[in-house]
N, C-alpha and C positions, 0 to 999 in steps of 0.2 A: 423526571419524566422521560418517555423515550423520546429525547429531544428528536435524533437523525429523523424518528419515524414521521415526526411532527413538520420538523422543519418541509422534508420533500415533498409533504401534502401541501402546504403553504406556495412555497413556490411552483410547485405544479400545476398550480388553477390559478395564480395572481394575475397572467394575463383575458383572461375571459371573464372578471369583472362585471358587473351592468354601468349602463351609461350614465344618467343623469341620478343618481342616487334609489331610493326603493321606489320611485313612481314609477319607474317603467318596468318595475314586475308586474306591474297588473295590465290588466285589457282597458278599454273604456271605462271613464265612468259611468255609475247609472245617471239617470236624469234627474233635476233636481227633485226635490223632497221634504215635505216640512219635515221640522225636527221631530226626530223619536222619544219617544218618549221614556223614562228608565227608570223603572220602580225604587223605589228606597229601597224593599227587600233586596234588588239585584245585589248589593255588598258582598249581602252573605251568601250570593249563589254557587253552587258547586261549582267545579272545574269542568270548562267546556266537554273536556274529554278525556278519560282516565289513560291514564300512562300506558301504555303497554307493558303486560304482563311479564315480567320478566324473573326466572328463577335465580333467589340470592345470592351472590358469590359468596365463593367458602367464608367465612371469617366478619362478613359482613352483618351485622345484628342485623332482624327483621326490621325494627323500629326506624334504625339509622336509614336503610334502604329505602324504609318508605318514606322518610323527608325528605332526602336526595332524590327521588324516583317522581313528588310531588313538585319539587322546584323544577328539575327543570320540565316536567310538563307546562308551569306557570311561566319559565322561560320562553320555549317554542309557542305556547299560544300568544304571546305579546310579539312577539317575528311574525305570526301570521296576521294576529289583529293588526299589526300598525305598518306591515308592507304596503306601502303606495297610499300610504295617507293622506298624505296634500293632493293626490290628483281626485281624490271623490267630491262625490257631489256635496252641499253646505249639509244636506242634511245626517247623509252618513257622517259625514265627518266630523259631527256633533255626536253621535253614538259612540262611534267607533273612543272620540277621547274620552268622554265617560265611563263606559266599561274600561279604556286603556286605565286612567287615572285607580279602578279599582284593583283591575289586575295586577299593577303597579305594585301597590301596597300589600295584596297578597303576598306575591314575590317578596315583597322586605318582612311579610311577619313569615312566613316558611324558612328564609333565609335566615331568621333570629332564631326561628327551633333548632335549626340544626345545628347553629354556634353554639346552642345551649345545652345538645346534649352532649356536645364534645369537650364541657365547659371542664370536667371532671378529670385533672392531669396526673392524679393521686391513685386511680385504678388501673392496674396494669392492663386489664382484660377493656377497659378502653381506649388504650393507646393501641390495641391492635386488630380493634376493630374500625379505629380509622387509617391507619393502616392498610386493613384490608379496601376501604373505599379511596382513600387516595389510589391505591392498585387498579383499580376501575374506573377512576377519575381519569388517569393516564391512557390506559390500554382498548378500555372497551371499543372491541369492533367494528359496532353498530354503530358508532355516534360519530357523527362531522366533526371538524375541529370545533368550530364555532359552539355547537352544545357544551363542551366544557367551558368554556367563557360564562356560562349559567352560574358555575362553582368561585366565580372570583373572591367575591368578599368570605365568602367561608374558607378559601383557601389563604387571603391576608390575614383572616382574624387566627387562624389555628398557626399560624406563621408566630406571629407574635405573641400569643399568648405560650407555645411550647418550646421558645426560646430560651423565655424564660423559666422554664421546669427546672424539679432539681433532679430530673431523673435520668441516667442517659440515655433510656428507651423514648423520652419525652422529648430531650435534645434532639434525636435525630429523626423525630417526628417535626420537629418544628422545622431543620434543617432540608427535612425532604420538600415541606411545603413552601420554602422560601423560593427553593429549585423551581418545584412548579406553575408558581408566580409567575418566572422570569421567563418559562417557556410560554404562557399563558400571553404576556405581553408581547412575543414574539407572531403569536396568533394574532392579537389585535391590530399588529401590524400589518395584517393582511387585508384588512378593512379598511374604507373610509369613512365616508357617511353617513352609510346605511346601522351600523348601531348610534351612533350619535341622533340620526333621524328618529331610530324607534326610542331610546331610554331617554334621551339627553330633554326629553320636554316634559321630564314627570319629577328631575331632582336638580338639584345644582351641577351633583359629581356627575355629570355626563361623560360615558367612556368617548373616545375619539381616537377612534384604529386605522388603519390601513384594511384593503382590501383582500378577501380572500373569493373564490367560485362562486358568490351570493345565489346565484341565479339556481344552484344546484341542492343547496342548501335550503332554501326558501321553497323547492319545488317537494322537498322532500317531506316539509314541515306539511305542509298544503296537503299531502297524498293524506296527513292523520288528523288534521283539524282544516277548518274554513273558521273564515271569519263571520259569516252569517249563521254559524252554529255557536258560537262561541259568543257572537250577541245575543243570540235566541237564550243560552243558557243564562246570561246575565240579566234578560227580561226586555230585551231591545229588539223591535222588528223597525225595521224602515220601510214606509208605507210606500206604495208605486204615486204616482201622478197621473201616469197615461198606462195604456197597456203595454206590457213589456214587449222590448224589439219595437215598438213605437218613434223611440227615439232618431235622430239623424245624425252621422259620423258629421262633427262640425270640421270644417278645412283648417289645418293646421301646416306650422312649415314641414316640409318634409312630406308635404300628406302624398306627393306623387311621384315626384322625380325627387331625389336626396342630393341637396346640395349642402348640408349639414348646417344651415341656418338653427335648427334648434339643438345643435350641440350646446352644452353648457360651456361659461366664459372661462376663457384660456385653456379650450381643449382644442387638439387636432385629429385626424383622422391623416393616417401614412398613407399612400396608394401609391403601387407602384404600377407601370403599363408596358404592355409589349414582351414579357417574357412569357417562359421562361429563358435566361441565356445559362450556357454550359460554364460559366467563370461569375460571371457578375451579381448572378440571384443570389448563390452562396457567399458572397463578399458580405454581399447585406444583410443575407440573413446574420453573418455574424458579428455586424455592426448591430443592428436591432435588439438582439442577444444580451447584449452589454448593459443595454437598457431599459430593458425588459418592456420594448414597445412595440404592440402589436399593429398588424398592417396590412392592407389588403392588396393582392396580387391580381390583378385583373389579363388575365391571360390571354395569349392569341391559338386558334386552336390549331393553325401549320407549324407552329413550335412545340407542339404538346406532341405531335403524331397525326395518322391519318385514319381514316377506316377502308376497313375491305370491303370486298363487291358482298357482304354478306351484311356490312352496316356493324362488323365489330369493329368495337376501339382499338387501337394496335400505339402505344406509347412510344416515343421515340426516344432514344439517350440522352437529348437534352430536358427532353419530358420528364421523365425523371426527379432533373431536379424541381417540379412541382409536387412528389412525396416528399420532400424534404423541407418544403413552404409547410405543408401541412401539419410535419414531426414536427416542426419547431412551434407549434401554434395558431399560425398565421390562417387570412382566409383566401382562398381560391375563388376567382369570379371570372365572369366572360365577356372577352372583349372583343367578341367575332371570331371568324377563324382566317380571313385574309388579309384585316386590317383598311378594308377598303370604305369607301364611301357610301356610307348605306343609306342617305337621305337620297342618291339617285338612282338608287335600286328596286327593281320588284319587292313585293312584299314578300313573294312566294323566296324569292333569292335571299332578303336579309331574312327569313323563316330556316333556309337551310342553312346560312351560316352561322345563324344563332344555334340550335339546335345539333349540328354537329359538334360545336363545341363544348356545350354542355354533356354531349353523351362520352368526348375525350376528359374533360372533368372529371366526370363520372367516373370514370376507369380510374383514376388516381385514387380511389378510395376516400374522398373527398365527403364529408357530410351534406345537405342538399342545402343549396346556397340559393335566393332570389337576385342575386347582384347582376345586371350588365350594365357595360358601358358604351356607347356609342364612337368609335374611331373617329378622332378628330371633335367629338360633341356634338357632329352631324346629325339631326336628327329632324323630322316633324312629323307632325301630328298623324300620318297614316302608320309613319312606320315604326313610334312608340307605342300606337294602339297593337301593330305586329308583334314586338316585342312583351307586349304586357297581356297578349293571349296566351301566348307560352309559362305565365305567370313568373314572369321574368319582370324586372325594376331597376328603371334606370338611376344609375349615381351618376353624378358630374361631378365639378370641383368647384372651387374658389380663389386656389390659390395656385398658379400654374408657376412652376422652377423654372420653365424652360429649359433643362438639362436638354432637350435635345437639338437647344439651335447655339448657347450660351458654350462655348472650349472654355470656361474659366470656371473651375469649382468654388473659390472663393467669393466669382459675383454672383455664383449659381445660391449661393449661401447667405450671402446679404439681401437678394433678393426674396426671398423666400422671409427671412424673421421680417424682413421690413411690412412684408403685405399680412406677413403673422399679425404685426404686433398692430394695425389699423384696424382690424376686425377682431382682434382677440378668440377669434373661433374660427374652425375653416377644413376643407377637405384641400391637402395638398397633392397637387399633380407630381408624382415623378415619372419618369422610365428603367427599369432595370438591366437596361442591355449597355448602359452607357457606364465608363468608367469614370468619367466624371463624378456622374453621381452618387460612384463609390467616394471619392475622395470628397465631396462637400459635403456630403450624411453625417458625416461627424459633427462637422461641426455649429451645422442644422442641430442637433440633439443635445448636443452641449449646450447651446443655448436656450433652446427650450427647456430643457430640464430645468438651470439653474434660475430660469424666470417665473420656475413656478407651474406650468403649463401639464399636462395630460394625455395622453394619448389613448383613443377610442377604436375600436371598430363596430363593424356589422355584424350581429348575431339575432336568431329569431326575429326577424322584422324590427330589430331600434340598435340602436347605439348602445354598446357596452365598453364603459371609460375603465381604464386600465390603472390599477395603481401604480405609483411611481414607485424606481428600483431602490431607492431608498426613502426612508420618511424622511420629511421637512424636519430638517436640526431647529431644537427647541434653542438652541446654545449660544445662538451667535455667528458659527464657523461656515465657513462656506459652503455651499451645499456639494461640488467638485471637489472632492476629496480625490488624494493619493491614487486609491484602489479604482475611483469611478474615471479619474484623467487618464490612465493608462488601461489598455489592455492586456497588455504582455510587459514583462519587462527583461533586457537581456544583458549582459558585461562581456567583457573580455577582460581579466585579470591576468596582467605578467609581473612578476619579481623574480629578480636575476639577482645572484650575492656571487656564482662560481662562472667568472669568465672565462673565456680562454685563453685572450690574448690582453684585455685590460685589467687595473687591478680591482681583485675583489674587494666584494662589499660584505660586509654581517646583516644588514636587516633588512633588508628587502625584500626577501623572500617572506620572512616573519609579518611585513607593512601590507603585502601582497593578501595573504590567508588569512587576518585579521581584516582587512575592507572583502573579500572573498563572504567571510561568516557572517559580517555585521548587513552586506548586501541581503541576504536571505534570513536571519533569525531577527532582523530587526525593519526591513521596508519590504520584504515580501517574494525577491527576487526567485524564483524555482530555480533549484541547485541544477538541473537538466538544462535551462540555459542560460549559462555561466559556463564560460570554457576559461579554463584557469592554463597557465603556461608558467610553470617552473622552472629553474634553471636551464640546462641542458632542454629542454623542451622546446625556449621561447628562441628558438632559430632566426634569422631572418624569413625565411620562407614559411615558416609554420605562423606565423606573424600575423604576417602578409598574408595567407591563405583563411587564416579565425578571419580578418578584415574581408577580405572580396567575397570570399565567400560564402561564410554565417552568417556575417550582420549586414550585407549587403543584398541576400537569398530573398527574394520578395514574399516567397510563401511561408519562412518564414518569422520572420521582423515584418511589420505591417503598417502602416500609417499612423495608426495610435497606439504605438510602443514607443518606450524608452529605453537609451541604448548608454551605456556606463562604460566608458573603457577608462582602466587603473593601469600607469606603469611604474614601477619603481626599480630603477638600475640607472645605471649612466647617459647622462646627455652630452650632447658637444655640441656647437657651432662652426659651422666654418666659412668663412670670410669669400665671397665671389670678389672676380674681378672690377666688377662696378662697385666695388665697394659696401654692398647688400652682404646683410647675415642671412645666411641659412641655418637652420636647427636641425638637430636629427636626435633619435631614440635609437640606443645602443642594444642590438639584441645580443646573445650570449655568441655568437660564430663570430661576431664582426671583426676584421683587424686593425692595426690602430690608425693607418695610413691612409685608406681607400672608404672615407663614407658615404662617398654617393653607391659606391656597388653594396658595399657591406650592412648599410646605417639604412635607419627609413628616417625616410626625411620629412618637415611639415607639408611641404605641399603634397606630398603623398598620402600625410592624413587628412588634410585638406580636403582630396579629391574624394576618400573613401566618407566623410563629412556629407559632402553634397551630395555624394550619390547613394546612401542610406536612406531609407522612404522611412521611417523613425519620425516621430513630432519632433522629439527632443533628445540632445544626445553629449552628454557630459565628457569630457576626458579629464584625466586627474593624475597629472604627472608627478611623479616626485623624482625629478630631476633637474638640473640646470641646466639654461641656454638659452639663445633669443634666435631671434630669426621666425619669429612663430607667422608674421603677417596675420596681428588678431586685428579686425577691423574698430573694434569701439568695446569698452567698458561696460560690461550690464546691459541693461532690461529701464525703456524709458519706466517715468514712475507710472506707477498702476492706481488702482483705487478699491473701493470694497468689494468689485466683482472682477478681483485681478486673476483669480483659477479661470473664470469662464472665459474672460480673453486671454486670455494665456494659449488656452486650450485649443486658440486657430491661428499660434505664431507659432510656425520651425523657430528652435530653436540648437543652437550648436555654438556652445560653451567649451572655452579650455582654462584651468587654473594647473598652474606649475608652481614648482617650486622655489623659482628663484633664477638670477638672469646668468647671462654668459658669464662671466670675470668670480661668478662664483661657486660654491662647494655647500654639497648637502650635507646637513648638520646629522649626521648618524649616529647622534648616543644620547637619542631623547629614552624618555619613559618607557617601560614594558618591553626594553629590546625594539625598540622603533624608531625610526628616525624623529627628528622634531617634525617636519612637516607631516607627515603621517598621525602621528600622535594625538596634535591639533586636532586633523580633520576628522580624526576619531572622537577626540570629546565634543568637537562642533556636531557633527550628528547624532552625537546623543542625548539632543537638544537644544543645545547652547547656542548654534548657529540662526534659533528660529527668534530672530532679532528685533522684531516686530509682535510681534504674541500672536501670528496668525495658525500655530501650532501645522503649520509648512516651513521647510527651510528648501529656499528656490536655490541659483546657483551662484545666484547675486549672494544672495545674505552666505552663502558657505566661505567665497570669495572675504567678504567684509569682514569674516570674524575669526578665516584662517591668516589673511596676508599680513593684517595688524601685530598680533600676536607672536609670527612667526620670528618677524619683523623683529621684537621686542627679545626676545630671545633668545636667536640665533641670529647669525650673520651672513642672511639671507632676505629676498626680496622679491616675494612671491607675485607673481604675475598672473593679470585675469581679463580676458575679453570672450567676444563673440567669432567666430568664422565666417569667414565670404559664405552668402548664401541664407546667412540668418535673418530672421525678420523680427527680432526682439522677444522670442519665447525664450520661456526660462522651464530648466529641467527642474520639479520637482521633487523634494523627499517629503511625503505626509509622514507626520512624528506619530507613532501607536501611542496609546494611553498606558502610563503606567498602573500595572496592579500589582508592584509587591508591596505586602506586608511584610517590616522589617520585624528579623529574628537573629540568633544567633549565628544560621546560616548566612544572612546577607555576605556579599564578598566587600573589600576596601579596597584602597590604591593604599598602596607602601608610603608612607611618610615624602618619601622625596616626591613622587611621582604628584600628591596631590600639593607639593608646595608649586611644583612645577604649572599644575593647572590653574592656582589662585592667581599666578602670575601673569598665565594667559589669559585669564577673567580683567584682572588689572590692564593691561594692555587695550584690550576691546574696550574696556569700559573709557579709557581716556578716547580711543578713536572715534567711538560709537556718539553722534550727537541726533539731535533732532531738527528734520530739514526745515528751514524758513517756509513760512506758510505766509501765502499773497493777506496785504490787509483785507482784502474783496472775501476770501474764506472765508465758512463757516467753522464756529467753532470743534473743536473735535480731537481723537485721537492723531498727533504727528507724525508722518514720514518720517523714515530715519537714513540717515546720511553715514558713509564714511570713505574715507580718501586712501584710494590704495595708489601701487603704482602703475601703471602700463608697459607694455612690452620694449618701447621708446626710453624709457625712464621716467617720464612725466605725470604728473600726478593727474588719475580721473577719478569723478567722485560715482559712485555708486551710490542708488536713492533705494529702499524697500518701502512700498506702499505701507499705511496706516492701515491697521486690522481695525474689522470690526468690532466693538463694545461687546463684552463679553456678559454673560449672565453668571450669578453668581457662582452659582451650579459648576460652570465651567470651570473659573476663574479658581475656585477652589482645588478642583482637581489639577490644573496647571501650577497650582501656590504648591499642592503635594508632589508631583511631580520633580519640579525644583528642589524640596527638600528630599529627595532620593537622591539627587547629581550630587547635594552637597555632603547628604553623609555619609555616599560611597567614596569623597573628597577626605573627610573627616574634620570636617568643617562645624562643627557641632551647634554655635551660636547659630550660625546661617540659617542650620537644617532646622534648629528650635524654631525661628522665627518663622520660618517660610510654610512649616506647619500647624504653629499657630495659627498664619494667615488662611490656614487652608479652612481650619474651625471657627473661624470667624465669619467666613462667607460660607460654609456652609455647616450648620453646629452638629448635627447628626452625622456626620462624616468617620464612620466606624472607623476604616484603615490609616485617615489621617490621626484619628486618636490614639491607635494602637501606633503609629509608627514615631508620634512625639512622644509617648512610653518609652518607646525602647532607644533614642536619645536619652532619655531620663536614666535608665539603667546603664549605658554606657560610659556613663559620664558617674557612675557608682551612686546614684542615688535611687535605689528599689524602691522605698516609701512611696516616694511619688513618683516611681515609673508604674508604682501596681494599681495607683488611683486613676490613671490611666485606660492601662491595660483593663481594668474594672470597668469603664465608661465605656470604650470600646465592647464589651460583650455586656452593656446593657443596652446599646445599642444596634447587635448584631450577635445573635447566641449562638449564633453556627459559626462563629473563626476561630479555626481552631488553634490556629499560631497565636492568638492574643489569650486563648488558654496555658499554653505553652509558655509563652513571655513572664504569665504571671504567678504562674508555677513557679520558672527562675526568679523573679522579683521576690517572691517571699520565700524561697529558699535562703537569696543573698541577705535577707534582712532580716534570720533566722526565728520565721513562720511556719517549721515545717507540719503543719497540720492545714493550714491553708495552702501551701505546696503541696502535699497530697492530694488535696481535694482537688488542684488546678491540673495537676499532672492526670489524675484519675481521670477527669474528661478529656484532657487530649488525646488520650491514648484511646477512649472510645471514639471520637471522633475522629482520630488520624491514624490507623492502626498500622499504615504503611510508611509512618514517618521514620527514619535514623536513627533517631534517639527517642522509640520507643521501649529496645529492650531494656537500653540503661534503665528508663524512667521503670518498666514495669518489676524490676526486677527492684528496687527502690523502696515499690509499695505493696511488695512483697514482702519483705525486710528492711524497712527502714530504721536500717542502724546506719553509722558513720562507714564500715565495708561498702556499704551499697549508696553512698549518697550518691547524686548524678555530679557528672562536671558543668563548672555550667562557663558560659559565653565567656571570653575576655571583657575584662570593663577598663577605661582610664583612668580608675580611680587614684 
């Protein structure tokens, strides 16, 4: 599908949501109503309203068009019938599910016509007439995203039934509809409730999406069906009671002033007051950004600009940034225009300060908002009747931050969840002019998010609840992930091997642009910033200058970034007169005699430490020496919501490589030093010691200094820096998706004996921490004892991860069997992906990747019984066609080899070892046979 197109409509309307799910698309309801009545003929009544006429696209049968053309008409009239169905009255709401319940079924018998014309995989001229409507199912201009969610089941069933074709027009009909699915669920993502409210009460399989524009979607439907037409046509009228407009607006919360009493439970509403300011709106906005939480701006109108003797608006440069409240989403409201006391003002005077401010709103290009807010909450009864002739409405709060009496962001922040979490709903007070309330925002949202919570604003007269930036993990994992804890992320990479004056090194340089690569192709790091300093480059002064001045630059490193610095070249120590070690890092000028002038020293990085505005901020030495002054070991033990509090402790971590009296081991694996080496296969998984598929800076520590330990004669050192508060720098571990093939790469014989050894190692250090008798049962903390910068042994604890679902657990079991048989660890990698088919038995790429173990290990037979289950599982991989082309080549099948190669090549036309293959089944004699993989047979 065209995913980009797709995806940017999604994201572009997630924040303008509706609030309390589809009741508050509608108006009132009517008054009550005996029940209507509903013919037995209704079943078979026509469709409320015929589709819109629309000219067949090329290629498109007439037939096919019009069962497509009639579902989702049956689609969109079940959106319009069932919007705001719980808010009617007893007796509509009896019609409304009767006709719903028939429409219902409608929809699944139109939905079986059309799986049934496309039942036929054998006619060529029907594989490309749907074709032709997938092309329309994607593209059509006219239709929201949400109308192709009408095609679901017809696009699952045509998925799996032309997978299994044996045509390759058929194959990559099935493969296109698989695609589509997956963008299709990317849609549903954009919803919450509101399809679960309309389908989810007529069958078991209730979809359950995320949010997407509802409000715009639903209005559109509205302009070509009603739902009182669409009963009429089913034989349903709803009798009046009294004469219409008889009825009386009954008092509800909210019904005058908006203190958000009827938000729904665990929502909030942002409000910020007092701007716009020239630095601080924009902070927020690009904190809010992050989280896709929308917010309302309650404005003052001597910050926006003035009017001339003529009563035009005239914007001021800090006004300004109130167009950029508005670009990003957000709503614009008024909050006076001098901030003053308007409970002890004329009416006529709080009439002109409301009212100027709104005509400066106005000038921002702003849409027409009812919001004010009263300065201070000051207000009575004359002069909100003032305000509410101007058809103006007052909002108040709930939930006051006090950011503007409180200098402490962190109480500003506990105060706030605290009164959250009492009321579970609430409109909270901020101010936007304060910096404060830049620095507790975060961690304000951090915790909302990870508790589950929502965020709302004001639009057309109600609450519209905003979807969250991500959907609730079905899995287990923390809802703080990697990508959602940081904003930005930035390094400073140096390796020096050509000194000047000390002796050279070989791998440093190599230890450097291997953590440089794996930063960015493997946790996400933007190559733009990452400043790399290579030999002759990494100066004292060029050092020192990446340091004060890039990752020190407020604008830009930020509060919630993460900040990486790697050295690998020479350390020293040297000895004060009090008998104190000092440490220093060796840059490439330095000469061998003078390290205080030449050397940067630890309290130097020390200082650059504290004075980085970074959450978290790792250093990762590969050098020797002491003198480091690390305050303490680790990250006290956490628990199952250890990301969310993680997320409001600085943290500033160092691991080295080992102490003063020793020498880094330079002739590890792949041209790396040993310590280097380690820390590379610990983040490529290995490190995440706990299964909470994060490796913090604890668990990197844990599972490099053991190991190194083991191997080399070295003594890798780990603490925290003056200034930290127990946060721990993150690495979120990405999911593996390779499918093993021929291509996959190995470690060299030696290099993976090397890593069994470091496995070995960890595994004797690595124990499980003593759990109090008083604990509940459960997953263990895990324990291991490295040494500190003193000599002295500290233990390091990783909280116990949460219980995984199978689902998950499988894909982490496959995972594992990739480390081990890029290792070449074969037994391991059998096993680990077994485990993965066992927890979850459909697991197409775990079947194909314990296949091609089977073939390496020179047993085709049953690497092609395999490779077989994986593409009856999954007819669109094309490398498990590939695989099994080689397996019956080796096991001398070449006619099923043919046939395995012939689909590859259709479905992978860009692959390497395509020309071999085609030129093969061209000619397949012994001249043309392909080469195939190495095996260890």
């Amino acid at each position: 599908m065209k995913r980009a197109r797709w995806q940017t409509a999604i994201h572009g309307v997630a924040i303008a949501a509706l609030a309390a799910g589809l009741a508050a698309c509608q108006p009132e309801p009517a008054a009550t109503a005996p029940a209507a009545e509903v013919p037995a003929s209704a079943a078979s009544a026509p469709a409320a309203v015929a589709p819109p006429v629309v000219a067949a696209p090329v290629g498109i049968p007439a037939a096919l068009q019009a069962r497509a053309d009639a579902l989702l008409a049956a689609h969109r009239q079940m959106i319009v019938l069932m919007t705001g169905e719980r808010a009617l009255e007893a007796a509509e709401k009896r019609a409304v599910s009767a006709v719903g319940q028939q429409l219902f079924h409608e929809m699944q018998e139109r939905q079986q016509a059309l799986i049934a014309q496309a039942a036929d995989m054998t006619d060529p001229a029907a594989v490309a007439g749907l074709n032709a409507l997938l092309d329309r199912i994607e593209s059509e201009p006219s239709w929201f995203d949400a109308d192709r969610l009408a095609f679901k089941e017809f696009l699952s069933e045509l998925s799996t039934r032309y997978s299994q074709a044996q045509s390759l027009s058929g194959l990559k009909l099935g493969r296109r509809a698989s695609e589509d699915l997956a963008v299709l669920a990317e849609i549903e993502q954009a919803y919450d409730r509101e399809l679960k409210d309309v389908f989810g009460r007529f069958a078991q399989r209730g979809i359950e999406p995320k949010r997407e524009k509802w409000a715009d979607y639903v209005a559109k439907l509205q302009g070509l069906y009603s739902r009182e037409q669409i009963l009429k046509d089913f034989g349903a009228i709803v009798p009046y009671t009294q004469p219409p407009g008889g009825a009386k607006e009954k008092d509800s919360a909210d019904a005058r002033e908006i203190f958000g009493t009827s938000l729904p439970a665990k929502t909030v509403v942002l409000t910020f007051d007092d701007g716009p300011h020239a630095r601080h709106t924009d902070e927020i906005l690009e904190i809010l950004k992050r989280y896709d939480a929308p917010a309302i701006f309650f404005q003052l109108g001597r910050n926006l600009g003035k009017l001339d003797a003529q009563g035009k608006a005239q914007l001021s440069a800090t006004g300004a940034a109130a167009k950029r409240v508005l670009a990003a989403g957000h709503v614009l409201a008024n909050h006076s225009f001098s901030h003053g006391m308007m409970a002890k003002m004329t009416d006529d005077a709080v009439r002109v300060e409301a009212s100027e401010t709104e005509a400066l709103l106005d000038a921002t290009g702003r849409p027409q908002s009812t919001l004010f807010r009263f300065p201070y909450g000051a207000r009575n009864e004359a002069k909100l009747s003032t305000v509410e002739a101007l058809k103006l409405r007052s909002m108040m709060w709930t939930v006051d931050s006090m950011d503007w009496a409180d200098p402490v962001p962190k109480s500003i922040a506990d105060r706030v969840l605290a009164e959250v979490d009492k009321a579970k709903r609430g409109v909270i007070l901020f101010h936007d002019i304060q910096g404060r309330t830049v620095q507790a925002l975060p961690t304000v949202l951090d915790q909302l998010v990870a508790d589950g919570y929502r965020f709302a604003t004001w639009r057309d007269g109600k609450f519209v609840v905003s979807a969250s930036k991500k959907a609730a993990p079905d899995d287990g994992v923390a809802a703080t992930s990697g990508d959602t804890l940081y904003r930005e992320s930035h390094a400073l990479v140096i390796g020096i091997d050509k000194y000047a004056r000390w002796p050279g090194l070989h791998h440093a340089v190599p230890d450097a642009k291997a953590m440089e690569q794996l930063l960015v192709t493997r946790f996400g790091f933007k190559p733009e910033n990452i400043t790399a300093l290579y030999d002759d480059q990494a100066t004292r002064a060029n050092i020192l200058r990446a340091l004060n001045e890039k990752l020190t630059d407020g604008k830009r490193v930020k509060r919630d970034d993460r900040v990486l610095v790697f050295f690998a070249g020479h350390g020293s120590t040297r000895k004060l007169a009090s008998g104190r070690d000092v440490g220093y890092i060796v840059p490439v000028d330095a000469t061998l005699d003078n390290l205080p002038s030449d050397a940067i020293s630890m309290p130097q990085l020390q200082e650059v430490a504290e004075a980085l505005s970074a959450k978290h901020v790792l250093f990762l030495v590969d050098a020797c020496y002491s003198g480091l002054g690390l305050t303490r070991g680790g990250a006290a033990q956490g628990n199952r919501n250890f990301l969310t509090d993680n997320a409001r402790r600085i943290g500033r971590q160092m691991l080295t490589a080992g102490g003063a009296d020793q020498q880094v081991a330079d002739d590890g694996p792949g041209g790396h030093s040993v310590f280097t080496w380690t820390m590379l296969q610990a983040l490529s998984g290995k490190a995440d010691l706990n299964g909470d598929n994060v490796i913090t800076g604890t668990e990197l520590a844990a599972y490099v200094a053991p190991a190194v330990s083991a191997i080399a004669r070295q003594t890798p050192a780990f603490g925290s820096l003056p200034g930290s508060e127990g946060g721990e720098f993150v690495f979120a571990l990405p999911v593996e998706r390779e499918g093993l093939s021929g291509d996959s790469l190995q470690l060299d014989a030696a290099a993976s004996q090397v890593n069994k050894r470091i496995d070995q190692a960890n595994e004797q250090a690595v124990h499980a921490a003593a759990v109090p008798k008083a604990a509940k049962a459960g997953p263990a903390a895990v324990e291991v004892v490295v040494k500190n910068l003193e000599g002295a042994d500290t233990k390091l604890t990783m909280p116990a991860a949460a219980p995984l679902t199978p689902r998950v657990a499988a894909q982490r079991a496959n995972d594992r069997g990739l480390q081990l048989y890029r290792e070449r660890r074969y037994d391991e990698a059998e096993a680990a992906f077994t485990e993965a088919l066992k927890l979850q038995p459909r697991f197409a790429l775990a079947a194909n990747n314990l296949g091609f173990v089977y073939f390496k290990r020179g047993k085709p037979v049953e690497a092609a019984r395999w490779f077989e289950q994986a593409i009856d599982m999954d007819g669109s991989r094309a490398l498990a066609y590939l695989n099994l082309g080689d397996a019956y080549l080796q096991a001398g099948n070449d006619a099923k080899a043919l046939a395995a190669y012939t689909t590859f090549v259709g479905l992978a036309p860009k692959h390497a070892r395509v020309a071999a293959l085609q030129a093969w089944i061209a000619t397949p004699d012994a001249a043309h046979r392909p080469s195939l993989p190495p095996t260890n047979s």
